[in-house]
Biotite code that builds the C-alpha atoms (Angstrom):
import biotite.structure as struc

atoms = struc.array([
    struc.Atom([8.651, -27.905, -3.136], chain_id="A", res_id=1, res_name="UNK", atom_name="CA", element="C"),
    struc.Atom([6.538, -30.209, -1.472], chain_id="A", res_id=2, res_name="UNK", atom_name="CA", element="C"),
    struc.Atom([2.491, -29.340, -1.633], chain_id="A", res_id=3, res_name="UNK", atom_name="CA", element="C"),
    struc.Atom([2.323, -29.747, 1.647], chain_id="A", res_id=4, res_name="UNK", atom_name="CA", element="C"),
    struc.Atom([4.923, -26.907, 2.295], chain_id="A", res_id=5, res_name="UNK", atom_name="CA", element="C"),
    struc.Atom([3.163, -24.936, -0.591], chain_id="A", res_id=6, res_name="UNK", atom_name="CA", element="C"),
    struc.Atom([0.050, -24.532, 0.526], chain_id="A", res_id=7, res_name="UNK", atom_name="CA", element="C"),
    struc.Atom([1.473, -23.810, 4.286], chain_id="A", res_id=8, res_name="UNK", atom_name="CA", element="C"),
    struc.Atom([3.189, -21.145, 2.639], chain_id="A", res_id=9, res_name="UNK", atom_name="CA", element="C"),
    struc.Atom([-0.104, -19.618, 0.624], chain_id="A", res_id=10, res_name="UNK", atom_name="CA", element="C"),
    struc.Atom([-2.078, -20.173, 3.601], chain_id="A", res_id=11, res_name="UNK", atom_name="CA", element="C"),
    struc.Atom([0.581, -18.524, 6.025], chain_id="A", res_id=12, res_name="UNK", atom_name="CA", element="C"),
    struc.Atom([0.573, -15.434, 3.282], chain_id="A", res_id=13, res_name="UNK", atom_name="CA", element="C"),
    struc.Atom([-3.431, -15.508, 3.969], chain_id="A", res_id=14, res_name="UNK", atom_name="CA", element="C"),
    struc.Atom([-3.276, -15.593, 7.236], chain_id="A", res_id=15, res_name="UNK", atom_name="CA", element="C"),
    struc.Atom([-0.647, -12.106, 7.405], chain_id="A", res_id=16, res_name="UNK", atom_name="CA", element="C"),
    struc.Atom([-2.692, -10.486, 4.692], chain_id="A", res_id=17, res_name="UNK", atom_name="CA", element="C"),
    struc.Atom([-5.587, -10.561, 6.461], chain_id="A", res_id=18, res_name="UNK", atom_name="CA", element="C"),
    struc.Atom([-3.736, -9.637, 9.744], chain_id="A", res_id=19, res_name="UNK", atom_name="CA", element="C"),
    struc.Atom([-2.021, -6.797, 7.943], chain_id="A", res_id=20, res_name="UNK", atom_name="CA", element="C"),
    struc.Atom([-5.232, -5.892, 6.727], chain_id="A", res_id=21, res_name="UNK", atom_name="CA", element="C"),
    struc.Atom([-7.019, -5.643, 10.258], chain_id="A", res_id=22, res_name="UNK", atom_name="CA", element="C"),
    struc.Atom([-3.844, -3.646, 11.740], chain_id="A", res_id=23, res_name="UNK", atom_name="CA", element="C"),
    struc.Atom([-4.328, -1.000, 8.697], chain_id="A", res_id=24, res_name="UNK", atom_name="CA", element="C"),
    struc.Atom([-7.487, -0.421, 9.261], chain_id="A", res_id=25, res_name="UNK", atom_name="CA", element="C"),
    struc.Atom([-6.700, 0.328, 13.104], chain_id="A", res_id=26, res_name="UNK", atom_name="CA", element="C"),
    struc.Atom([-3.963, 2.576, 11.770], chain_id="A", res_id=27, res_name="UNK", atom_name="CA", element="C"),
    struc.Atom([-6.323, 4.218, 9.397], chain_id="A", res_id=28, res_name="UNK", atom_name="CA", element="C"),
    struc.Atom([-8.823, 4.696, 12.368], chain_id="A", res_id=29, res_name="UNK", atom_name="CA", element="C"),
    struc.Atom([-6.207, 6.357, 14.476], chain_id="A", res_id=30, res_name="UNK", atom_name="CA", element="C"),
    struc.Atom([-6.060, 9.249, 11.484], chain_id="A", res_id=31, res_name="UNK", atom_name="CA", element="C"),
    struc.Atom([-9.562, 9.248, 10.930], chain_id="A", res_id=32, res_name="UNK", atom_name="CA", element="C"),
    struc.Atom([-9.262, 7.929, 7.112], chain_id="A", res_id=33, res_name="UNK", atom_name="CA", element="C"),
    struc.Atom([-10.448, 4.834, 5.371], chain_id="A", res_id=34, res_name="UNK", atom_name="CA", element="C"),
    struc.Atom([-7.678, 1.971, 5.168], chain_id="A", res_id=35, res_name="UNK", atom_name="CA", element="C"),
    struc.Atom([-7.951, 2.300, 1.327], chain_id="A", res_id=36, res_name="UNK", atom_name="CA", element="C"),
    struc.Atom([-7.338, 5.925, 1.773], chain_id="A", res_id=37, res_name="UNK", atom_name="CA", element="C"),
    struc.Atom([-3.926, 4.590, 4.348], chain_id="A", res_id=38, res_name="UNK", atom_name="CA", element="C"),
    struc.Atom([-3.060, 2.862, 0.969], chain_id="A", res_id=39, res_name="UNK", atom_name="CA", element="C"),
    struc.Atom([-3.225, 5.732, -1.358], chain_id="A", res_id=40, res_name="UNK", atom_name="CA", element="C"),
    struc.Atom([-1.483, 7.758, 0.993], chain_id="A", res_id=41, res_name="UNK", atom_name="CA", element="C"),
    struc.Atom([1.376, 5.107, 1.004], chain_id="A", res_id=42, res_name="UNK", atom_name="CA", element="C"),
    struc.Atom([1.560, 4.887, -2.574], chain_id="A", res_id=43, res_name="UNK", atom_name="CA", element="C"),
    struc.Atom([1.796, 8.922, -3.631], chain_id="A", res_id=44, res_name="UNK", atom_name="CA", element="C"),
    struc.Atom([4.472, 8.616, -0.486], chain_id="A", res_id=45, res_name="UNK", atom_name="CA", element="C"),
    struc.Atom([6.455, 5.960, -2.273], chain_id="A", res_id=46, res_name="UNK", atom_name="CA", element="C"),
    struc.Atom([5.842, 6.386, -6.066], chain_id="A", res_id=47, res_name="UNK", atom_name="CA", element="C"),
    struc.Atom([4.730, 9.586, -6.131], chain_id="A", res_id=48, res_name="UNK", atom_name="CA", element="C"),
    struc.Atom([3.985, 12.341, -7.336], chain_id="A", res_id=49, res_name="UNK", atom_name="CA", element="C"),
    struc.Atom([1.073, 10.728, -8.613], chain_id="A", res_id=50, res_name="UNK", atom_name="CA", element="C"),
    struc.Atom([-1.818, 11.665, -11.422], chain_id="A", res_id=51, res_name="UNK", atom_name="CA", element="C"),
    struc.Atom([-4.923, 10.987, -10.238], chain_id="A", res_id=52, res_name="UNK", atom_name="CA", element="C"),
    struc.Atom([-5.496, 8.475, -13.063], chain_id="A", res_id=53, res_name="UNK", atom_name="CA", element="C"),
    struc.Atom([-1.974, 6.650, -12.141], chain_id="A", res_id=54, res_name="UNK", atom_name="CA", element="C"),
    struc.Atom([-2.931, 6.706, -8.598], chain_id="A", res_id=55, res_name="UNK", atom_name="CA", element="C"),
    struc.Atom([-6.182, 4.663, -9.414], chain_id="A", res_id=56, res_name="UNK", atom_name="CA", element="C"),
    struc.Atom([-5.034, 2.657, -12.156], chain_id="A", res_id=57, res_name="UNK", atom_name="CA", element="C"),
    struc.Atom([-1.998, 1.559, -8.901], chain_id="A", res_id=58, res_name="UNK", atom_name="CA", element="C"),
    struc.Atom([-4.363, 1.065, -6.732], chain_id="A", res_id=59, res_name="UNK", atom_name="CA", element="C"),
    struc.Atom([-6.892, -0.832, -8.571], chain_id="A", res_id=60, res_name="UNK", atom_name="CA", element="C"),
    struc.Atom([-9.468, 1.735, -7.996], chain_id="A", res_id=61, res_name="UNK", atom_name="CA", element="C"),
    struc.Atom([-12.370, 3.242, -10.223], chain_id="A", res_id=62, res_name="UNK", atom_name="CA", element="C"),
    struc.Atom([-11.256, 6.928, -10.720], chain_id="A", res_id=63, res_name="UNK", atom_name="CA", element="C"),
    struc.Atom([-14.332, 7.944, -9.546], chain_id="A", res_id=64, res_name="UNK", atom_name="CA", element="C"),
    struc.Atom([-13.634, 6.284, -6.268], chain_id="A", res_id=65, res_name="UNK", atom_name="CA", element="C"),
    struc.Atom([-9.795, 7.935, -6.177], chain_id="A", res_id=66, res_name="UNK", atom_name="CA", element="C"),
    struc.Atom([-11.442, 11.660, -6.445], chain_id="A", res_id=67, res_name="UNK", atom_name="CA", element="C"),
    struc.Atom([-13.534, 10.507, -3.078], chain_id="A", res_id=68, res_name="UNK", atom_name="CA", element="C"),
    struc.Atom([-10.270, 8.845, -1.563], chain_id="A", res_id=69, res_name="UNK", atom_name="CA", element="C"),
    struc.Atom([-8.027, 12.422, -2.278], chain_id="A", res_id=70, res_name="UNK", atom_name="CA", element="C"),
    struc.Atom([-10.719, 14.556, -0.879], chain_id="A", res_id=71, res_name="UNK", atom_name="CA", element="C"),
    struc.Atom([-10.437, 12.539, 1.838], chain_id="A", res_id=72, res_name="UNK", atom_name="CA", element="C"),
    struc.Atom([-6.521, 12.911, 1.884], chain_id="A", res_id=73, res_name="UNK", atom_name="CA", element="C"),
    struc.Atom([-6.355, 16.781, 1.285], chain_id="A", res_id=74, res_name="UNK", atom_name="CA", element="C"),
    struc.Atom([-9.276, 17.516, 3.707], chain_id="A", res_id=75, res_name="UNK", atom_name="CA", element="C"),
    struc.Atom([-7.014, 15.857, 6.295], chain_id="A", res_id=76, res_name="UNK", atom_name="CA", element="C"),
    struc.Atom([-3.596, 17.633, 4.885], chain_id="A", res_id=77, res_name="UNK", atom_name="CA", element="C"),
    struc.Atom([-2.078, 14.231, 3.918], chain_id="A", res_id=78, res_name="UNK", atom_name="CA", element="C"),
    struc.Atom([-1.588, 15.295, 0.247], chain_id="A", res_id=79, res_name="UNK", atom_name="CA", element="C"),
    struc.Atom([-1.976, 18.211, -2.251], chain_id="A", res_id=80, res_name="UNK", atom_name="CA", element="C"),
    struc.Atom([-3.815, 17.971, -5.764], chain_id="A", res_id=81, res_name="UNK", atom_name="CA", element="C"),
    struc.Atom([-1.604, 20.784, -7.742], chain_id="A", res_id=82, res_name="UNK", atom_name="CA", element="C"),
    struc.Atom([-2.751, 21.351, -11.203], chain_id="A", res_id=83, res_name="UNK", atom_name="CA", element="C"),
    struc.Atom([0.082, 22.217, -13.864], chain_id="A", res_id=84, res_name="UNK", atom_name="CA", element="C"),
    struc.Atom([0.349, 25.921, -14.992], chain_id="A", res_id=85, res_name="UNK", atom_name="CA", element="C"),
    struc.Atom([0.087, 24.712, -18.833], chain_id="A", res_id=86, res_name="UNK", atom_name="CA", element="C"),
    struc.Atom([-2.500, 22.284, -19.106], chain_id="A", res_id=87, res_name="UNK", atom_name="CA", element="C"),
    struc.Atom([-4.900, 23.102, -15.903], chain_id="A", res_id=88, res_name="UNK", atom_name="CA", element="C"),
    struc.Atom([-6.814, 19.884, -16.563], chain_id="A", res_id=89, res_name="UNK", atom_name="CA", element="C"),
    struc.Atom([-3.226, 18.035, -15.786], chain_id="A", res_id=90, res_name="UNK", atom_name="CA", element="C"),
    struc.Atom([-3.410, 17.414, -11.757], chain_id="A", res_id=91, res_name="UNK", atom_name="CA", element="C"),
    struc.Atom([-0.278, 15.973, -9.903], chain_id="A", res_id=92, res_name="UNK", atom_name="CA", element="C"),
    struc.Atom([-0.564, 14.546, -6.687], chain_id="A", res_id=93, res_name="UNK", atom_name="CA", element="C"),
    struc.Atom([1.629, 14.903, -3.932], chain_id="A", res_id=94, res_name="UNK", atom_name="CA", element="C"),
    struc.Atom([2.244, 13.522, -0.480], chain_id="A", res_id=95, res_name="UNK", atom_name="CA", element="C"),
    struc.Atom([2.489, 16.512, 2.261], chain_id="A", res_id=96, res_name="UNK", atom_name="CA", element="C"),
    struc.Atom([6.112, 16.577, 3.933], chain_id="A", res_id=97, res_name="UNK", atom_name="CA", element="C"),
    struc.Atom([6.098, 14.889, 7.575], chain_id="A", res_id=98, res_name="UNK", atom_name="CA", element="C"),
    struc.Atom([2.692, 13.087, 7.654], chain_id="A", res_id=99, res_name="UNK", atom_name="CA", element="C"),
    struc.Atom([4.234, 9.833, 6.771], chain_id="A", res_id=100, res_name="UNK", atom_name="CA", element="C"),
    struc.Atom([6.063, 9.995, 10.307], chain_id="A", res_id=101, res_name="UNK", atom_name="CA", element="C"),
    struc.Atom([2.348, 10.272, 12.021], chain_id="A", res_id=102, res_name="UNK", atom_name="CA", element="C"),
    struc.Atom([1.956, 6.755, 10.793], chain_id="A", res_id=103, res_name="UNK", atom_name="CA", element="C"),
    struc.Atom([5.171, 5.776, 11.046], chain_id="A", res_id=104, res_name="UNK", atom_name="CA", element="C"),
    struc.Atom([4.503, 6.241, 14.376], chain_id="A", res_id=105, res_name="UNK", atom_name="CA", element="C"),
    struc.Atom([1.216, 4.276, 14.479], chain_id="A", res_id=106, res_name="UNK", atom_name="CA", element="C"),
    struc.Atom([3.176, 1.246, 12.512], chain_id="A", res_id=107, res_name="UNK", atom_name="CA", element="C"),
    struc.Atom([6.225, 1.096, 15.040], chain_id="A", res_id=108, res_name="UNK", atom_name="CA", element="C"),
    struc.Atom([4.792, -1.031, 17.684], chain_id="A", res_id=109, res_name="UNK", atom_name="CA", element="C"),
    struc.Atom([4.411, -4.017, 14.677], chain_id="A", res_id=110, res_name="UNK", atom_name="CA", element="C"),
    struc.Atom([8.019, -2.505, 13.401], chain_id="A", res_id=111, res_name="UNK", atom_name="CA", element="C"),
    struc.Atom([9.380, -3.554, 16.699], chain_id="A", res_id=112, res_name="UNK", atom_name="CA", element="C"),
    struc.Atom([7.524, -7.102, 16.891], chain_id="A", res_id=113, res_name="UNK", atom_name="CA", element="C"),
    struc.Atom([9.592, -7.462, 13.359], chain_id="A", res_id=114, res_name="UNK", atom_name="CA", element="C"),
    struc.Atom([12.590, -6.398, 14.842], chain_id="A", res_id=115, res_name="UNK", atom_name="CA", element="C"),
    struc.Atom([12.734, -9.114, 17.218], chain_id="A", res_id=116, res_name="UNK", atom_name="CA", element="C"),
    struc.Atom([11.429, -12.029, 14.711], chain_id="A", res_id=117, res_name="UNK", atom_name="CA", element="C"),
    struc.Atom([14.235, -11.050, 12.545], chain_id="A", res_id=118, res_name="UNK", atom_name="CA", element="C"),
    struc.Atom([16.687, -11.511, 15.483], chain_id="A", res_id=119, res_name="UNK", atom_name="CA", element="C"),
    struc.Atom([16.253, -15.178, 15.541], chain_id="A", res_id=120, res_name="UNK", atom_name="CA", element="C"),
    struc.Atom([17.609, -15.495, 11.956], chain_id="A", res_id=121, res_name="UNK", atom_name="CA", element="C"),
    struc.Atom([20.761, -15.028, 10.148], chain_id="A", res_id=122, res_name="UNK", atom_name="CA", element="C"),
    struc.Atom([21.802, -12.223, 7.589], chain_id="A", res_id=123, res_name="UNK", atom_name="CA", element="C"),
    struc.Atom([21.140, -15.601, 4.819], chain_id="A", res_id=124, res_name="UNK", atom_name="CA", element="C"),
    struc.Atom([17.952, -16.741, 6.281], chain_id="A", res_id=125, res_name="UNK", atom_name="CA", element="C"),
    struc.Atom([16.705, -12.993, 6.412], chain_id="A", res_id=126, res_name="UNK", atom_name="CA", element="C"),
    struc.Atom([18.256, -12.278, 2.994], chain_id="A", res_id=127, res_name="UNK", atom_name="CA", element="C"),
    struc.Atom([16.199, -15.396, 1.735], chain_id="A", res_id=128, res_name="UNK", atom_name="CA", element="C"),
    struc.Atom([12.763, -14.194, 3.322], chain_id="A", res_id=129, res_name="UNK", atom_name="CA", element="C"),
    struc.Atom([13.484, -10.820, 1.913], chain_id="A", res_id=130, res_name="UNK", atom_name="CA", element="C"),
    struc.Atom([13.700, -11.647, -1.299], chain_id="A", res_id=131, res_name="UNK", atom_name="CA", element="C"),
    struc.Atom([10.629, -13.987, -1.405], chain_id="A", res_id=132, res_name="UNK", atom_name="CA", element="C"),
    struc.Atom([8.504, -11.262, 0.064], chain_id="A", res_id=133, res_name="UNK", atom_name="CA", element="C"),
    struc.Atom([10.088, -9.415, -2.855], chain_id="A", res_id=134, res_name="UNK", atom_name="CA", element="C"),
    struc.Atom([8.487, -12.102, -5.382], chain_id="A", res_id=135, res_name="UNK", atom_name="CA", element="C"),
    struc.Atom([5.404, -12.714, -3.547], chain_id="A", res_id=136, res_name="UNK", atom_name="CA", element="C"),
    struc.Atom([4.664, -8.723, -3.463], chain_id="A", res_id=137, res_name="UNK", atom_name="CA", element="C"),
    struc.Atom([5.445, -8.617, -7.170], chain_id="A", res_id=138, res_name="UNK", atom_name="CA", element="C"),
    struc.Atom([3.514, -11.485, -7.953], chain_id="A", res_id=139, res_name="UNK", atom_name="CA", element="C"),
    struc.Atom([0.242, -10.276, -6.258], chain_id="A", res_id=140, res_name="UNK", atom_name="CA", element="C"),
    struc.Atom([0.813, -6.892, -8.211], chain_id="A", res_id=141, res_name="UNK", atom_name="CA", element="C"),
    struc.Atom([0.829, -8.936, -10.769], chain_id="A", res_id=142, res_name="UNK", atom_name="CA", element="C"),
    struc.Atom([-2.449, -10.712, -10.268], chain_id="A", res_id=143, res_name="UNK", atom_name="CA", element="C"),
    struc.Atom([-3.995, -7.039, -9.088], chain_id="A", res_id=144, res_name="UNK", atom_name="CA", element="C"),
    struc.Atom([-3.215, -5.632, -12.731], chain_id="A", res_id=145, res_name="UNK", atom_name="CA", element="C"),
    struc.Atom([-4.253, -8.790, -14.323], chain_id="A", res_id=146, res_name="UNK", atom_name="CA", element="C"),
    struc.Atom([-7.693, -8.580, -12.426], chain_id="A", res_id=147, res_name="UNK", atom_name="CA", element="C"),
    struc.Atom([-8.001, -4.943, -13.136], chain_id="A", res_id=148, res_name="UNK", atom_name="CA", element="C"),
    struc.Atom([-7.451, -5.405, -16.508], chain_id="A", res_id=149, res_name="UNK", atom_name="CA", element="C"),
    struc.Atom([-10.494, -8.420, -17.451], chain_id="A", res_id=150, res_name="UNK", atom_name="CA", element="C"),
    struc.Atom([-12.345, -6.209, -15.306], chain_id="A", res_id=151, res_name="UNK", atom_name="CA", element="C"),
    struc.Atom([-11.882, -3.390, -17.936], chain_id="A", res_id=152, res_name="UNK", atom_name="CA", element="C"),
    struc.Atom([-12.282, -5.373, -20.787], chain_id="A", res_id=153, res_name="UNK", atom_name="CA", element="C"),
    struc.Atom([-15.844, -7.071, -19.015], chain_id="A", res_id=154, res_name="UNK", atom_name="CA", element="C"),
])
């Protein structure tokens, strides 16, 4: 690969993340939550159920932070802290049944924008794309743990 197509790729990847990152706080707005909060709740939705501790550690937060972020998200019945019946330190999170299609909801207007880029290419081109955003998402979790991890040891 050329440098030239390189860095219009990294700076393309900018230029959504920062886009993406605009839209979710909108979204988040909408609910009345934080966009960090819009994360969390994405994460215990698609990974969970969640510790507390697992939740942070994912999202690169300070657990401190998290216990703000899911009193947030149970104030506003988007998840449920349950605490096991053995060990009632041990606390599981879990996302609440149907809110997910609330912003679903919120997130279809960008769905359908998607819908009609992907028209334009074939099932290889869109295969290709599909698995670089594959890489490039596992790549930046990646770099996240890396960063969280010198931050730890700082």
């Amino acid at each position: 690969m050329s440098e030239r197509s390189e860095r219009a790729i990294v700076n393309g990847l900018r230029d959504l993340r920062v886009q993406l990152s605009l839209f979710n706080r909108q979204v988040a707005a909408q609910v009345e939550l934080k966009d960090v909060d819009v994360d969390c709740f994405e994460l215990v939705s698609r990974e969970g159920p969640l510790s507390p501790t697992a939740l942070a550690r994912r999202a690169g937060l300070h657990p401190a932070t998290m216990t703000g972020v899911l009193d947030r998200l149970e104030r506003g019945g988007w998840v449920t802290r349950e605490r096991d019946a053995a060990d009632r330190r041990a606390v599981t999170v879990r996302a609440v049944r149907g809110r997910a299609t609330e912003l679903l909801r919120l997130y279809a207007g960008l769905g359908r924008a998607i819908e009609e880029i992907s028209a334009g290419y074939g099932e290889s081109d869109l295969a290709l794309v599909a698995d670089f955003l594959r890489r490039a998402t596992r790549a930046g979790r990646l770099a996240t743990d890396d960063l969280a991890a010198n931050q730890a040891t700082a």
